[in-house]
C-alpha positions in Angstrom: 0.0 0.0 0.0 1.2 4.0 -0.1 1.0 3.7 3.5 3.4 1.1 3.3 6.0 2.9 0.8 5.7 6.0 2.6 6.6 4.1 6.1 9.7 2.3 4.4 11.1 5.6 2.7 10.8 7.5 5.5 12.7 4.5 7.6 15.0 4.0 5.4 15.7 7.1 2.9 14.3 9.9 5.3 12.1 13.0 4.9 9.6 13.4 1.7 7.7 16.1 0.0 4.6 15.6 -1.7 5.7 16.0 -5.5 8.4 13.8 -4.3 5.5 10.9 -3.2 3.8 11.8 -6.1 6.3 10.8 -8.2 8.1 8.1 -6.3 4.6 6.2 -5.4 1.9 8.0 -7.0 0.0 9.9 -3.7 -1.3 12.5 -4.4 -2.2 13.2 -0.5 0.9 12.6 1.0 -1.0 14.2 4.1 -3.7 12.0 4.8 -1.6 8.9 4.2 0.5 10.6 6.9 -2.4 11.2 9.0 -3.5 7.4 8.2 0.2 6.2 9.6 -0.2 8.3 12.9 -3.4 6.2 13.4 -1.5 3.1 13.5 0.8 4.7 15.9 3.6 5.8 13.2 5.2 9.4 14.8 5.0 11.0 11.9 5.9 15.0 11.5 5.6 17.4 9.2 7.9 20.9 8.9 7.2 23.4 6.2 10.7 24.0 3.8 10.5 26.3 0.8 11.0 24.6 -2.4 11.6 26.6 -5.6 9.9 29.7 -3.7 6.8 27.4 -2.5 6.2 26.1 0.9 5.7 22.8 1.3 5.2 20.1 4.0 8.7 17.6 4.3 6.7 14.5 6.1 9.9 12.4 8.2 9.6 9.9 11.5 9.9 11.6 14.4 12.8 9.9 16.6 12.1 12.0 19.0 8.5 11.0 19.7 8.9 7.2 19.4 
């Protein structure tokens, strides 16, 4: 599932935007499979970074909070 690919890239290769999800695994609501992987207990996080002049959200597992 996304939820699944989202989990693993964030374990494994760290922080994701949305166009990057989008392209990697095809979500296009890289915050509501977020929000999905908090249900299940996943500390997810989100911090806003500026991207070619946009703001965007960079979605990561939160060390701190597991």
């Amino acid at each position: 599932s996304q939820c699944s690919q989202l989990f693993v890239h964030m374990q494994d290769r760290g922080p994701i935007t949305p166009l990057e999800a989008f392209r990697l695994y095809g979500t296009l609501a890289l915050h509501s499979r977020a929000a999905e992987l908090r249900e299940r207990g996943i500390p997810v996080k989100c911090e806003l970074v500026e991207v070619n002049g946009k703001r965007v959200g960079r979605y990561s597992i939160d060390r701190a909070g597991a």
